[in-house]
N, C-alpha and C positions, 0 to 999 in steps of 0.2 A: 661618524665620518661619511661624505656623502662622495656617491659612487661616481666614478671616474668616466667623463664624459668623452671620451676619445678612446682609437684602439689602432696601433699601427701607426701613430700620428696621424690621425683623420678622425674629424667630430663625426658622431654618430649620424647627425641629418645627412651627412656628403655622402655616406652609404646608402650604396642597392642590393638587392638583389636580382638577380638578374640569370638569361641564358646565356652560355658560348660555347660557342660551335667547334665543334672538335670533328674527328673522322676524316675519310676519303672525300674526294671528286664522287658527286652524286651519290652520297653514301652518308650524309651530318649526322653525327651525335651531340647532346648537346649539355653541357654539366648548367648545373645547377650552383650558383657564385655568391659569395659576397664582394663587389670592389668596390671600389671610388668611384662616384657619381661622372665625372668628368674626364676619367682615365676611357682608353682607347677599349675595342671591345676584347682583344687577345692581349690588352695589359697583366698587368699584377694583379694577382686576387688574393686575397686575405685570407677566404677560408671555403672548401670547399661542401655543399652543402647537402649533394643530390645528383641527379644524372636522368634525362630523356632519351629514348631511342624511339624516335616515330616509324621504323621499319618493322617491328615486329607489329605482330596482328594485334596485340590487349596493349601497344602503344604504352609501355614501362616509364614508367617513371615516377619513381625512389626520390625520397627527400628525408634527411636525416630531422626529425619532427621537434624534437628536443630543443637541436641548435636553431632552428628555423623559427621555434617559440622563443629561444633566449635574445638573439636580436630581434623579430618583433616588440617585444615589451622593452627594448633601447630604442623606437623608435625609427629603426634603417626602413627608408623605401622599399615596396616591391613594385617590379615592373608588372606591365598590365597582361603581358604573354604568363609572367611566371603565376598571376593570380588567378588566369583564365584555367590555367592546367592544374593549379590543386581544387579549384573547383570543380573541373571537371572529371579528372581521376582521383581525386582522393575523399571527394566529399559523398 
């Protein structure tokens, strides 16, 4: 039986991941997402994946690796900020 190409009713290409910005006025935190390519940037998220905080001094940021591997290998997009920072912090 071959594996089911959508999730949420959305095909896996229309998927990102991506950052959104959370926190205070002069104070962003920022999660780590999966949504719809086309959806607004504080829309619906589907699942949540990880979290930034650029305020501390070692600049955190947590990414649940498992999920982050399981859509990878469904092919969802990553944004080019979200591949800058596992390169940069987690590699």
């Amino acid at each position: 039986m071959l594996a089911s190409t959508k999730v949420g009713g959305y095909k896996f290409n229309r998927l990102i991941i991506r950052l959104r910005r959370k926190g205070h006025v002069h104070y962003p935190l920022y999660e780590v997402v999966l949504m719809c390519k086309n959806s607004r940037s504080q829309g619906k998220i589907l699942e949540r994946l990880g979290f930034f905080n650029p305020h501390i001094e070692s600049n955190v940021f947590i990414i649940d690796s498992s999920r982050f591997a399981f859509w990878l290998n469904r092919g969802v997009t990553v944004h080019s900020t979200v591949q800058r920072y596992i390169v940069k912090f987690l590699v």
